[in-house]
Structures are given as structure tokens and as C-alpha cells.
FIVO-598045 format. One record per residue (C-alpha): residue number from 1; residue in three letters; x, y, z. Coordinates in steps of 0.5 Angstrom, whole numbers, plus 500, padded with zeros to 3 digits. Layout:
(pt NUM; "Ala"; (X; Y; Z))
...
***
This chain:
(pt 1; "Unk"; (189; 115; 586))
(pt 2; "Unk"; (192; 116; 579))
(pt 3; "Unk"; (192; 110; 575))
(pt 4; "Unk"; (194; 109; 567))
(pt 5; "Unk"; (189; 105; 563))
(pt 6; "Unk"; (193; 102; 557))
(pt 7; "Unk"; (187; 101; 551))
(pt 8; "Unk"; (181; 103; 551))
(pt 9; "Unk"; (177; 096; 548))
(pt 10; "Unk"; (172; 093; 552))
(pt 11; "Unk"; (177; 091; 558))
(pt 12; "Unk"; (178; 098; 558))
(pt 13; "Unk"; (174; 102; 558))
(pt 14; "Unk"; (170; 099; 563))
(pt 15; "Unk"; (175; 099; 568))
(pt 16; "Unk"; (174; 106; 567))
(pt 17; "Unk"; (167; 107; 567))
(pt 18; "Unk"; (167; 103; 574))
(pt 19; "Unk"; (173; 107; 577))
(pt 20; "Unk"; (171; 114; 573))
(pt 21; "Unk"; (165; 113; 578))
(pt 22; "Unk"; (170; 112; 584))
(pt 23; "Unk"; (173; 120; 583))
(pt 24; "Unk"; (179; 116; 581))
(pt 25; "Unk"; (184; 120; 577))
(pt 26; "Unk"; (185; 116; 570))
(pt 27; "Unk"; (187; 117; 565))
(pt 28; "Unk"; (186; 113; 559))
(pt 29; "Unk"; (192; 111; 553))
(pt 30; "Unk"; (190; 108; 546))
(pt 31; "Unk"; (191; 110; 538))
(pt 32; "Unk"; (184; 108; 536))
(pt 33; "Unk"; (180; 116; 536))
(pt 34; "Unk"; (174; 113; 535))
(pt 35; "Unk"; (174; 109; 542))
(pt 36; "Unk"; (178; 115; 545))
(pt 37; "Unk"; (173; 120; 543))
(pt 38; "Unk"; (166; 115; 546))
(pt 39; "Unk"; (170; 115; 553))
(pt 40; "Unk"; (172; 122; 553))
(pt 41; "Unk"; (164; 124; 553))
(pt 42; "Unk"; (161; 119; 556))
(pt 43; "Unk"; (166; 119; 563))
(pt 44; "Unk"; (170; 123; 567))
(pt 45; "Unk"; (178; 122; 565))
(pt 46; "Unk"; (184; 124; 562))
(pt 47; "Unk"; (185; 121; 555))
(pt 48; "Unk"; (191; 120; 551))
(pt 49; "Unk"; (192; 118; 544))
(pt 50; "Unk"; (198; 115; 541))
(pt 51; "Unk"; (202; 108; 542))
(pt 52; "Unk"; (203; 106; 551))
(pt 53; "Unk"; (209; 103; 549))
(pt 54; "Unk"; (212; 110; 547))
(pt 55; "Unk"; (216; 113; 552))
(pt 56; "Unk"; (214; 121; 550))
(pt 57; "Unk"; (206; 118; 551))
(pt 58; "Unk"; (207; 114; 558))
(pt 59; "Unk"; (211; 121; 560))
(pt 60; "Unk"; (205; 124; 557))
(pt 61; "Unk"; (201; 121; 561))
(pt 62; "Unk"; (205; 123; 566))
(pt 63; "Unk"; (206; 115; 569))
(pt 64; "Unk"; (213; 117; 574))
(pt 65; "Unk"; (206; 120; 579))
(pt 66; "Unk"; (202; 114; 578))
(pt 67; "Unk"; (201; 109; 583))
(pt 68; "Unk"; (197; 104; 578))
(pt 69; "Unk"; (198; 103; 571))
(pt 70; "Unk"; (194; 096; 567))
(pt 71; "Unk"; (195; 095; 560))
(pt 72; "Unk"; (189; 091; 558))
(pt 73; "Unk"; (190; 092; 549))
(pt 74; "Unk"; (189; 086; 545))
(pt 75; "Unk"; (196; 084; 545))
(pt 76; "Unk"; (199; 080; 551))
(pt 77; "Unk"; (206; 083; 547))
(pt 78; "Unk"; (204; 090; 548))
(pt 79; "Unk"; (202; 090; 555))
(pt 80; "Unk"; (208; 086; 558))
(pt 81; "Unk"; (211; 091; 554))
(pt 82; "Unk"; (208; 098; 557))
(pt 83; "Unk"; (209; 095; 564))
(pt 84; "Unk"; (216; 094; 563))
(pt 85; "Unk"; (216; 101; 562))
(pt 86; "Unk"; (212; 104; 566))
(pt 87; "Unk"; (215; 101; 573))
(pt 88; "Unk"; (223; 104; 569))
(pt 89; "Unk"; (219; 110; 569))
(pt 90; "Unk"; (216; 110; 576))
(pt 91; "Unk"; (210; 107; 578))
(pt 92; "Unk"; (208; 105; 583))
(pt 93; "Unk"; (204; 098; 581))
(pt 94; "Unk"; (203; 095; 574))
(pt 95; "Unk"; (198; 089; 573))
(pt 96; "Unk"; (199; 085; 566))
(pt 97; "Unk"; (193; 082; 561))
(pt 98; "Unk"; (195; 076; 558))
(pt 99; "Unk"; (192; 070; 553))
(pt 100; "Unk"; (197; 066; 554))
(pt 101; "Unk"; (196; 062; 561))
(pt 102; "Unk"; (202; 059; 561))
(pt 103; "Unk"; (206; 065; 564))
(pt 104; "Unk"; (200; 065; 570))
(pt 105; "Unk"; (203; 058; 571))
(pt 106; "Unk"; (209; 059; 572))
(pt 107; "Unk"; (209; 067; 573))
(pt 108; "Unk"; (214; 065; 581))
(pt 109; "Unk"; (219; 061; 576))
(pt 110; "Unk"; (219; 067; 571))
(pt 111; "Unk"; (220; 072; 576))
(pt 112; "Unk"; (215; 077; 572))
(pt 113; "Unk"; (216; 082; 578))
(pt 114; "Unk"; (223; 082; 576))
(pt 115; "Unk"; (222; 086; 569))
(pt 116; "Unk"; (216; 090; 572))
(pt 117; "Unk"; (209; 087; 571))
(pt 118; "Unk"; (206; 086; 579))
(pt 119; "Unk"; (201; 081; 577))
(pt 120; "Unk"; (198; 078; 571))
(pt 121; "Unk"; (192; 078; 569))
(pt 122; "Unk"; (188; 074; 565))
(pt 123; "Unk"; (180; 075; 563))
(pt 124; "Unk"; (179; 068; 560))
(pt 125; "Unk"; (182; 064; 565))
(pt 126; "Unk"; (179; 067; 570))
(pt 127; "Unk"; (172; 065; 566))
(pt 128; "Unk"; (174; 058; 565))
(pt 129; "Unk"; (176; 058; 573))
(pt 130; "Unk"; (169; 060; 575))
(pt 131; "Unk"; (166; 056; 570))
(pt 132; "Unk"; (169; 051; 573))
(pt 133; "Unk"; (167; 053; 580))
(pt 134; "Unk"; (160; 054; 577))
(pt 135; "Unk"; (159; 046; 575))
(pt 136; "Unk"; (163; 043; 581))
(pt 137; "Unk"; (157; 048; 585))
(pt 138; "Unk"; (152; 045; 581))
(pt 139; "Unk"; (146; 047; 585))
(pt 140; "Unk"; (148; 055; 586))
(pt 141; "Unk"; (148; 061; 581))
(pt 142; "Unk"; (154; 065; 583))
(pt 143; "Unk"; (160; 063; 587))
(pt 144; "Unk"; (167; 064; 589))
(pt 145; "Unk"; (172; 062; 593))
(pt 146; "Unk"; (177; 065; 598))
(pt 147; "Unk"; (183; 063; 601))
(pt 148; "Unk"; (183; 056; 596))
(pt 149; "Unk"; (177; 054; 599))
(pt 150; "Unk"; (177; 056; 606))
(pt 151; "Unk"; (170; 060; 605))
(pt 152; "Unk"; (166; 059; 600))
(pt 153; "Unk"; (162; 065; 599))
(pt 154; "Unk"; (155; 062; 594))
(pt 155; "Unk"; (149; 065; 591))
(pt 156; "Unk"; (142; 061; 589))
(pt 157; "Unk"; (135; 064; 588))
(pt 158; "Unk"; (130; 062; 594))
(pt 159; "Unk"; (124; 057; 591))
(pt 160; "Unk"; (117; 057; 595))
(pt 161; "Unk"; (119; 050; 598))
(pt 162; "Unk"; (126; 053; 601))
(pt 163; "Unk"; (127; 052; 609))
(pt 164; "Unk"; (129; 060; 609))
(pt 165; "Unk"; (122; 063; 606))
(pt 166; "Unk"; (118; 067; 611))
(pt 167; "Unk"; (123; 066; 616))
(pt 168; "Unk"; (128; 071; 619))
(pt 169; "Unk"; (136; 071; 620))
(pt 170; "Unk"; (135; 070; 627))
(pt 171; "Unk"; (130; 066; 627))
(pt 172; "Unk"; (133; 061; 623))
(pt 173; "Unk"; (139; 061; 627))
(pt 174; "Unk"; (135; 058; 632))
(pt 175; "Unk"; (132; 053; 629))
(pt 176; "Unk"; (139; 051; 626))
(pt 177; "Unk"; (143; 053; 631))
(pt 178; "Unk"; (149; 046; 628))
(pt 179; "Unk"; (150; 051; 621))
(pt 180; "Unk"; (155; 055; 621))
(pt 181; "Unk"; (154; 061; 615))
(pt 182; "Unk"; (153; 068; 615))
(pt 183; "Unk"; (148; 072; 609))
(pt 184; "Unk"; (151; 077; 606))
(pt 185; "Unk"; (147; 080; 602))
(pt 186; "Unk"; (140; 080; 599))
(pt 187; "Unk"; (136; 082; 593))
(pt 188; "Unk"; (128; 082; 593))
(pt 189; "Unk"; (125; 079; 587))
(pt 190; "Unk"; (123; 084; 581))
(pt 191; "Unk"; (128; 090; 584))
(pt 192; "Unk"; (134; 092; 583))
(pt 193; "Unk"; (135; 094; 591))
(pt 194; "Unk"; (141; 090; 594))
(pt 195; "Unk"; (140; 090; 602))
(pt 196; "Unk"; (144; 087; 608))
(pt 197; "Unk"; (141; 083; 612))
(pt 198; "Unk"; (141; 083; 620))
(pt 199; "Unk"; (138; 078; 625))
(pt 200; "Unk"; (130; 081; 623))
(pt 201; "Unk"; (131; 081; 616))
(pt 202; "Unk"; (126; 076; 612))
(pt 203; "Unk"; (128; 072; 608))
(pt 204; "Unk"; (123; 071; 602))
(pt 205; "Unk"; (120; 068; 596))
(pt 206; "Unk"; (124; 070; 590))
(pt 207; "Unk"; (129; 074; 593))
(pt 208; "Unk"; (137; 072; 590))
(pt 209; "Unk"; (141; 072; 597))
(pt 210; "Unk"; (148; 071; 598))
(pt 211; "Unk"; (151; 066; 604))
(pt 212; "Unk"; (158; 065; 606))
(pt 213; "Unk"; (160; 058; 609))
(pt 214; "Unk"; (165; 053; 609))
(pt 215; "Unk"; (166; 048; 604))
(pt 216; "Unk"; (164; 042; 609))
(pt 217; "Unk"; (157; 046; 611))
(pt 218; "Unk"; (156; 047; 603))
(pt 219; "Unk"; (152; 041; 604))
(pt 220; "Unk"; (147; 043; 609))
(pt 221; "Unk"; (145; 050; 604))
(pt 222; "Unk"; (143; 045; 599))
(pt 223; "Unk"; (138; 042; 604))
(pt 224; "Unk"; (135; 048; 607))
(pt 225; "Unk"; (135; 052; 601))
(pt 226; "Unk"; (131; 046; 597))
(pt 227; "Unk"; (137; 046; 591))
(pt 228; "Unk"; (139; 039; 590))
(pt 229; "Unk"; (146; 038; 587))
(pt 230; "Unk"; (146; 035; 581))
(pt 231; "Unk"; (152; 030; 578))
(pt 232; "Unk"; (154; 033; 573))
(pt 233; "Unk"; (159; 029; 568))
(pt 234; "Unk"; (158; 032; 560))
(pt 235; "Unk"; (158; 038; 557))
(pt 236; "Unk"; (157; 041; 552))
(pt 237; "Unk"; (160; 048; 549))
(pt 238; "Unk"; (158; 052; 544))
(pt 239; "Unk"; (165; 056; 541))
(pt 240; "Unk"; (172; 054; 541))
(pt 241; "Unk"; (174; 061; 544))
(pt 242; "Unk"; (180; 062; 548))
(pt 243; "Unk"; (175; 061; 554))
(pt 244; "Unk"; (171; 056; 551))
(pt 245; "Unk"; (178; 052; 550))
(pt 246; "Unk"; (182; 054; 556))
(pt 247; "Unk"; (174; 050; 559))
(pt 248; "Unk"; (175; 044; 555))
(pt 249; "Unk"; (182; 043; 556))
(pt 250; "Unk"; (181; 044; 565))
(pt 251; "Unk"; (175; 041; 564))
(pt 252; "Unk"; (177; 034; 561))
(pt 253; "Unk"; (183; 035; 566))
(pt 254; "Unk"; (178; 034; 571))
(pt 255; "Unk"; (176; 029; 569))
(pt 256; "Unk"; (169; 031; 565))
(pt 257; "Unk"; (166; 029; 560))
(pt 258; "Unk"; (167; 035; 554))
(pt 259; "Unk"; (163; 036; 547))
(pt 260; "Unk"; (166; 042; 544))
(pt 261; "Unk"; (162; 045; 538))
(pt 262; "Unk"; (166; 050; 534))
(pt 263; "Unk"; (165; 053; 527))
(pt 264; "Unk"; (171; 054; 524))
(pt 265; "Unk"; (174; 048; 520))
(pt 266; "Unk"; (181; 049; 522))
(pt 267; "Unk"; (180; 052; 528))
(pt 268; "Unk"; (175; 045; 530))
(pt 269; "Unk"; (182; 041; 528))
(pt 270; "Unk"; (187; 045; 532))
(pt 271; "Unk"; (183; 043; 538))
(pt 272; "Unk"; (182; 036; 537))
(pt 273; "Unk"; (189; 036; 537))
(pt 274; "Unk"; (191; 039; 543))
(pt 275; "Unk"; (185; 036; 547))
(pt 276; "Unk"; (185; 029; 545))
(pt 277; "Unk"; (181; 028; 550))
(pt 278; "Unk"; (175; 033; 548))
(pt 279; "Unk"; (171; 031; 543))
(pt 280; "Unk"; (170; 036; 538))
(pt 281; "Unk"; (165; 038; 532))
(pt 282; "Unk"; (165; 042; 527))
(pt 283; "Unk"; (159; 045; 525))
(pt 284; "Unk"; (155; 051; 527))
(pt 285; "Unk"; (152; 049; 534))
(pt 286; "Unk"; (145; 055; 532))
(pt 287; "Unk"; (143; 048; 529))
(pt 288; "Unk"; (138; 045; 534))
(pt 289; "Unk"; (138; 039; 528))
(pt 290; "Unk"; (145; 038; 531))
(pt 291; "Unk"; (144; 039; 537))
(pt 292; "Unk"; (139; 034; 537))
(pt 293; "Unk"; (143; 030; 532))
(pt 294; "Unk"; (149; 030; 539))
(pt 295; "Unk"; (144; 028; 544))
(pt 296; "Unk"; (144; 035; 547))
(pt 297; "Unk"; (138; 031; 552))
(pt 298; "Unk"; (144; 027; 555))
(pt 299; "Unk"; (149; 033; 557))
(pt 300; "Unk"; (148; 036; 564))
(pt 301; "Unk"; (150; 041; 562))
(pt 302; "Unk"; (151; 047; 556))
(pt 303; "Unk"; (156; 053; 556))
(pt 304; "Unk"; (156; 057; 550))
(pt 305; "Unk"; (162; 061; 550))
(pt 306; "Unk"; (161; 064; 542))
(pt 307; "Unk"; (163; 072; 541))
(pt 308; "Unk"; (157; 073; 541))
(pt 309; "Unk"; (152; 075; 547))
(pt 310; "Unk"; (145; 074; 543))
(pt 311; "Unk"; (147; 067; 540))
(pt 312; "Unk"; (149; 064; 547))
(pt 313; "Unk"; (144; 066; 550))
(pt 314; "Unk"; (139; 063; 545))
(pt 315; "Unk"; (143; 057; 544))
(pt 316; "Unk"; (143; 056; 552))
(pt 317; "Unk"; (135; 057; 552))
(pt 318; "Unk"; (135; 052; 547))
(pt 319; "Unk"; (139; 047; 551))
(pt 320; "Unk"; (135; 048; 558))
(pt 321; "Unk"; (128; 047; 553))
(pt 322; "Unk"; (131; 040; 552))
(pt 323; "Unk"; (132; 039; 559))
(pt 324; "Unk"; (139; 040; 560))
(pt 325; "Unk"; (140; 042; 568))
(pt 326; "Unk"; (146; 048; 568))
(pt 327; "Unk"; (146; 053; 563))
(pt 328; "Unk"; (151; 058; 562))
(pt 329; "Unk"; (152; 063; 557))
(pt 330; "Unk"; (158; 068; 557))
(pt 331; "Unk"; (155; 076; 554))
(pt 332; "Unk"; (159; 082; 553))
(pt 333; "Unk"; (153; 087; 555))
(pt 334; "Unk"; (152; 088; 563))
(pt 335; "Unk"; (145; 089; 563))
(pt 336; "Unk"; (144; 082; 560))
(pt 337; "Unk"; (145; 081; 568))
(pt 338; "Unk"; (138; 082; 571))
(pt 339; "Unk"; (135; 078; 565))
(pt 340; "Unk"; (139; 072; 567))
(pt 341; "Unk"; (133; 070; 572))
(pt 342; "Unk"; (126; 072; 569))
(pt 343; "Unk"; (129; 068; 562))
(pt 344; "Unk"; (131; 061; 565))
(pt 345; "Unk"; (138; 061; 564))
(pt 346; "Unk"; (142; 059; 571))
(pt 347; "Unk"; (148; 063; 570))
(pt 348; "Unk"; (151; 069; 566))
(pt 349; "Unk"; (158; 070; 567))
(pt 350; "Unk"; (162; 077; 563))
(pt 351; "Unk"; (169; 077; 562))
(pt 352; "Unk"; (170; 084; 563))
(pt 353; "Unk"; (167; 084; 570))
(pt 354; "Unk"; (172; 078; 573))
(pt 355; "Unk"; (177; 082; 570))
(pt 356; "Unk"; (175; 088; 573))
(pt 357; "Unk"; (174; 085; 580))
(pt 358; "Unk"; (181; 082; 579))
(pt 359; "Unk"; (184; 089; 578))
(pt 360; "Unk"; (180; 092; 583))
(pt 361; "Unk"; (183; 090; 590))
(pt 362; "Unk"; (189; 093; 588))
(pt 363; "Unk"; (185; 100; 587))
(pt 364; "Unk"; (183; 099; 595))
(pt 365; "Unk"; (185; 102; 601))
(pt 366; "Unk"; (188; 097; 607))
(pt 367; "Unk"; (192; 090; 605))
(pt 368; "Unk"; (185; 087; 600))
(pt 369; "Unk"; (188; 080; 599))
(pt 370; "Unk"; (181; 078; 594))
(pt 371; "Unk"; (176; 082; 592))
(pt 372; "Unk"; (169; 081; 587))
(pt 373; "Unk"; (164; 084; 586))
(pt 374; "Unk"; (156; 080; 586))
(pt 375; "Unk"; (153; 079; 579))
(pt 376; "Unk"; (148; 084; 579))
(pt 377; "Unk"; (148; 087; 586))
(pt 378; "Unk"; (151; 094; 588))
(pt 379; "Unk"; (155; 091; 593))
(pt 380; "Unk"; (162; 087; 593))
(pt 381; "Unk"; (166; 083; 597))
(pt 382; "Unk"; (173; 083; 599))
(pt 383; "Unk"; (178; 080; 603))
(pt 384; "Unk"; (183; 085; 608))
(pt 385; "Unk"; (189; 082; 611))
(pt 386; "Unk"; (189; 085; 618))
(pt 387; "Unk"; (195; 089; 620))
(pt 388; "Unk"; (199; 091; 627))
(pt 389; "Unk"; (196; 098; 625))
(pt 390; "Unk"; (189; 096; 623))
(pt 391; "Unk"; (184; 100; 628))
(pt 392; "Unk"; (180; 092; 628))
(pt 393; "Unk"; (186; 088; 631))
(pt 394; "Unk"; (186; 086; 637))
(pt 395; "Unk"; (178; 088; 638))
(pt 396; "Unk"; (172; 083; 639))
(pt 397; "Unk"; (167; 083; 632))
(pt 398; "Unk"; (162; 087; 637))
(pt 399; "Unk"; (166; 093; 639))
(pt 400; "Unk"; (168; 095; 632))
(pt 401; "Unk"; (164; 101; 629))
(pt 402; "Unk"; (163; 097; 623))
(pt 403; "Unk"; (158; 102; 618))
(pt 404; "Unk"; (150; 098; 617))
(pt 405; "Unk"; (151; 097; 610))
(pt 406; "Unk"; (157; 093; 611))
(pt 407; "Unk"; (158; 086; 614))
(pt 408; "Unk"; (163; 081; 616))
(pt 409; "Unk"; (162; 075; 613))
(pt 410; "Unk"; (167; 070; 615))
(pt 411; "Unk"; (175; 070; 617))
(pt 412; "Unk"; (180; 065; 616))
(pt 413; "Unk"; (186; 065; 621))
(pt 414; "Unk"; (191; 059; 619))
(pt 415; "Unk"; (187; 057; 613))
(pt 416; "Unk"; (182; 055; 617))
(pt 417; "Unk"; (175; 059; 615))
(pt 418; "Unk"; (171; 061; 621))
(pt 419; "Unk"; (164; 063; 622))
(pt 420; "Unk"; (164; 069; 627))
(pt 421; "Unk"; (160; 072; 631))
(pt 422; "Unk"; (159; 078; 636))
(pt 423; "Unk"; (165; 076; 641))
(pt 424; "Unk"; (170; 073; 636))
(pt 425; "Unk"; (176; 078; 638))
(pt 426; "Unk"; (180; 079; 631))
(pt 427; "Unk"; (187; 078; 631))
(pt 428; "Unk"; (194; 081; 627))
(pt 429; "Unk"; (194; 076; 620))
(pt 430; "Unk"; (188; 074; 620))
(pt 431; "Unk"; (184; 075; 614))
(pt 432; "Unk"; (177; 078; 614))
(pt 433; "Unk"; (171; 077; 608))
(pt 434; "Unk"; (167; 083; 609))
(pt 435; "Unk"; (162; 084; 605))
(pt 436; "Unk"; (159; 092; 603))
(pt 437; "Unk"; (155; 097; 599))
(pt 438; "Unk"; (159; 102; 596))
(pt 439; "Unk"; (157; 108; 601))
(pt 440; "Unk"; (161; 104; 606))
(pt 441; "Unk"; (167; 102; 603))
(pt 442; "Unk"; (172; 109; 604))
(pt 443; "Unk"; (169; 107; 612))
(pt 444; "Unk"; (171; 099; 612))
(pt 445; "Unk"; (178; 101; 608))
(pt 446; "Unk"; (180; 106; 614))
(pt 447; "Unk"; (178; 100; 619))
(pt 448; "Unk"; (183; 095; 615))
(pt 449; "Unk"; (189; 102; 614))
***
């Protein structure tokens, strides 16, 4: 697939990287040299210097042979502009970054695909949604909804005391034949080896295992796993950022109790303004004086959402010090991500790649309705619509040629999310969760075409 990448910041750029390494034909647009020039020795794709919003460089880049452009700039104005463009000079798809969410609200009633923009996108709201998600699931690591909640796909590390622990797949399916969930994907304790379980894997101390289920048996996970759903009603953030205000504002909306803690003076005043029903401090949340001072040892949870990785990841480990129950720090670097565990923060959340996971579905093959890819792990999970022409319609799950190293976790037919097993025959219209290692994504994409 050939795809224009518009601005080579840190969106950008990974979206590249992760792409670059799936032998797509990229070609990457930017005016900064120097940003240019690191991605040109560090990945394999074509880079263009100059403004995407120029027809000379789009043709340079020669967009009327491109399936996919996504303008990713800093500025909301020059993405909707480029992807104006490039539609009128003939690709295929384009895909919008946005700051402003109002346009994502209300994208059916604007019409956006009428000037050209398939799908906007907006990395800070989508770490507001799962922060959202994150404290709503209080007990779990990692989770993600499918089909607005039909399957829920949710993310914990086993304890010793866990139900689980020492059993394995098949066996716990027999001793709990009323819980209806399926698991995805496992990684053993101190490895970076990410394995599909079958009916003989064992589940052990330590492991980081990811389930599909659905919503009602959510319940029932947190008594097998030993978690406890704790009540979450305050939080604290740390930064008055774009994701830290759009949290604030959809938290309150919620109906959560929200202290926000932001630096700048006129920043601070500026949300109080518009959130009336935040409470807003001024002041420099690397204080743990202050902290203290507003009662930090009361608040259920802490979310420190500064533009800087280090001081999230300090302050959220001085929030679990004074017994705050979830932690969540927002990083910019991904190898923060295998330290999230050993160091005793709940979660880590980076805006890139909930960007990336957003932009990927579209880069598959077969009709993918959702995709994501699970934090830390060398494996992702998407959501195909199944077509009349699909090779899996009309055919029971156990007679499908389906590749080991992928599995089918759940599917949702009319809304409704089942759990199937080996004789659920799939149907035209049905929507299958399917979770796979990169080795077996070009088969399970051909099963879906």
C-alpha cells in the first residue's frame, strides 16, 4: 500500500516506523530538515521536504497513486488542509489529526467526508477515553471496548492468590463451565515473549494475560483473578494539558470528583473557567508538600498527564507511596512500557501509539472495523466485518484453517457479544475479534477478503 505521511513529529514519525516495518511504501512530508533527516537513516521510506499543503510537494509525493494520506502536523489547520487536497488530487483515503474534539462530535452533522477528510482523529482524545475506560475498570491494566461495550477485551497481571494460577485453559473451563471468556494472549513474567494460549497452556504467577468477555461476566473475572473493583470517586491530575483537560472536563461529566494541578497561572484560570466543576490548583504538582497539603492520601486515583514522561512517572510513584489505589502516568518514550509493572505504576497510557492503533485498521486488509494493539506485547487485536466473499462465512469456527499463532476471541452478531467455541458457524454481518502475532496477520487478513 502506498501511504503519505504528512509531518514527521512524534505522531509521525511512529506511525512510519510501525508501518516502514510492514514493507508498506511510505513516504514521509515535512519542512523541518532535521526531523527529515533522522527518519531517513533510521527507516526505510521515502522523505519529502517542504509544506503537505503545497500541491507541487503533494504531486511530488505522488499522492493521485496513493490509497492513504494522514496528516498528523501540530496544526489541526494544515491537516484538514492537506487532506482537502490530497482527495481533489486522487487518494484514495485520507485520515485528519485533530485538537479540537468538537469537530469529532459532531463530524456526521459537518459532513467532513464531504471536503475530503475520511476520519478524523484525535490522540488526545482518545487518551482521555481510555483514561476514562481505565478508571471505570478500576481492577485491570489494559482495556478496550468493542462494539460500544458489546465485548469488552481487559488486561490484569495474575497474583499468587489468583483462581488461574497453576491451572490451565481447559482446566479452568471445566471447573467454571457458567464463565463465559476467552484468553487472548499471554506474557510470562520477566520476558518479552508474547504467547497464544490453547486449551493446555498454564496460567502462572506473574504472567500479564489478556481475556475477551462480555460486560455482564466482568464481575466474575475480578473474583477468579483475586482483583477487587475498587470505587473510584476522586482523582487528581497532574497537568493541564490538552488530555489532561479534555480528562477533567469527561470526568466531571461523569460525575467524578476531579482536582486538577497545573503550573501556569493562566492556564489554571482558564480551566477553572470552563470546568466549573473541576477544582483547580495552581501550583507545581512536583511538590509533594503540596500534594500532601490537598490531601493526596484521599484521592482514588492520580493521572499525572504533564509533557514530561519522567515527572509523570515520579510523581504517580509518589501518589501510590501515599496510598493512592490507580495510577496512571501518560510517557512519550515506549520502553517506559516494560517498566510499568517492576516499578509499581498501574498503567501507562502513550498517545502515539492510541493514534497509531486508531490509523492502523485502515492500513489492513478485509473490512477491520476496530483495531489496537496490546501495550507491551508483539500482538494486536482487530475487528473484521464479515463479507459474502469472506473465506470464513458461512463455516463453523473449527473448520476454518485459522493460523496457531492467532486466535478468535469473541464475536458480535446484532450487537450482541458471544463467546464461541469450535461449532459457532460465522455468518455474513458478523463482526469477529481476532486476536494475532504479526507472523499470522497477512493469513488472518486473507480469511476476512
Amino acid at each position: 500500500m502506498k501511504i503519505i505521511i504528512a509531518g514527521a513529529g512524534e505522531v509521525g514519525f511512529h506511525l512510519a516506523k510501525l508501518l516502514s516495518f510492514e514493507s508498506q511504501d511510505i513516504t514521509l512530508i515535512d519542512t523541518d530538515r532535521e526531523s527529515l533527516s533522522y527518519a531517513d537513516t533510521h527507516l526505510d521510506i521515502r522523505v519529502v521536504r517542504g509544506d503537505a499543503t503545497s500541491i507541487s510537494v503533494l504531486k511530488d509525493a505522488q499522492v493521485a497513486n496513493t490509497q492513504l494520506v494522514i496528516a498528523v502536523t501540530s496544526s489541526e489547520t494544515t491537516n484538514i488542509t492537506v487532506c482537502v487536497l490530497a482527495k481533489q488530487l486522487g487518494a484514495e483515503r485520507t485520515i485528519a489529526r485533530i485538537s479540537n474534539t468538537e469537530f469529532i462530535e459532531n463530524k456526521d452533522e459537518v459532513g467532513f467526508t464531504k471536503f475530503g477528510i475520511d476520519e478524523l482523529i484525535s490522540p488526545e482524545s482518545l487518551a482521555a477515553r481510555e483514561i476514562e475506560l481505565l478508571l471505570n475498570q478500576s481492577g485491570f491494566n489494559d482495556t478496550y471496548e468493542f462494539d460500544e461495550g458489546a465485548l469488552m477485551m481487559i488486561g490484569l497481571t495474575l497474583s499468587r492468590t489468583a483462581a488461574f494460577v497453576g491451572k490451565s485453559v481447559r482446566q479452568l473451563a471445566e471447573d467454571h463451565p457458567e464463565l463465559s471468556y476467552i484468553p487472548i494472549a499471554i506474557q510470562r513474567y520477566g520476558t518479552q515473549y508474547t504467547l497464544i494460549p490453547r486449551g493446555d497452556t498454564l496460567f502462572k504467577e506473574g504472567d500479564q494475560i489478556y481475556l475477551i468477555t462480555s460486560p455482564d461476566e466482568v464481575k466474575h473475572i475480578y473474583t477468579l483473578t483475586g482483583k477487587v473493583r475498587e470505587e473510584i470517586k476522586n482523582v487528581m491530575i497532574l497537568g493541564g494539558s490538552k488530555i489532561g483537560y479534555k480528562a477533567a472536563s469527561d470526568l466531571c461529566k461523569s460525575r467524578f470528583n476531579v482536582k486538577l494541578i497545573e503550573n501556569s497561572k493562566e492556564k489554571a484560570f482558564e480551566i477553572a473557567d470552563d470546568i466549573p466543576s473541576c477544582l483547580v490548583i495552581n501550583g507545581d504538582g512536583r511538590n509533594v508538600e503540596l500534594l500532601e497539603e490537598e490531601s493526596i492520601n484521599e484521592m482514588d486515583a492520580f493521572i499525572s498527564v504533564t509533557g514530561n514522561s519522567e515527572t509523570n512517572i515520579m510523581s504517580c510513584l509518589v501518589a501510590k507511596s501515599k496510598g493512592v489505589k490507580k495510577a496512571i502516568a501518560l510517557v512519550e518514550n515506549m520502553d517506559y512500557f516494560q517498566l510499568s509493572q517492576s516499578i509499581g505504576i498501574d498503567t501507562l497510557i502513550n498517545k502515539k501509539l492510541l493514534a497509531a492503533n486508531n490509523i492502523f485498521r485502515h492500513v489492513r486488509k478485509g473490512e477491520v472495523v476496530a483495531m489496537t494493539m496490546l501495550n507491551n506485547m508483539n500482538a494486536e487485536l482487530l475487528e473484521f466485518m464479515v463479507t459474502p466473499s469472506a473465506e470464513v462465512a458461512n463455516k463453523l469456527i473449527k473448520d476454518i484453517d485459522f493460523p496457531r499463532s492467532a486466535i478468535i476471541g469473541g464475536i458480535i452478531r446484532n450487537g450482541e457479544g458471544i463467546i464461541a467455541l469450535g461449532d459457532f458457524e460465522i455468518k455474513t454481518g458478523d463482526r469477529i475479534v481476532v486476536c494475532c502475532l504479526p507472523q499470522s496477520i497477512k493469513k488472518v487478513e486473507k480469511l476476512f477478503m
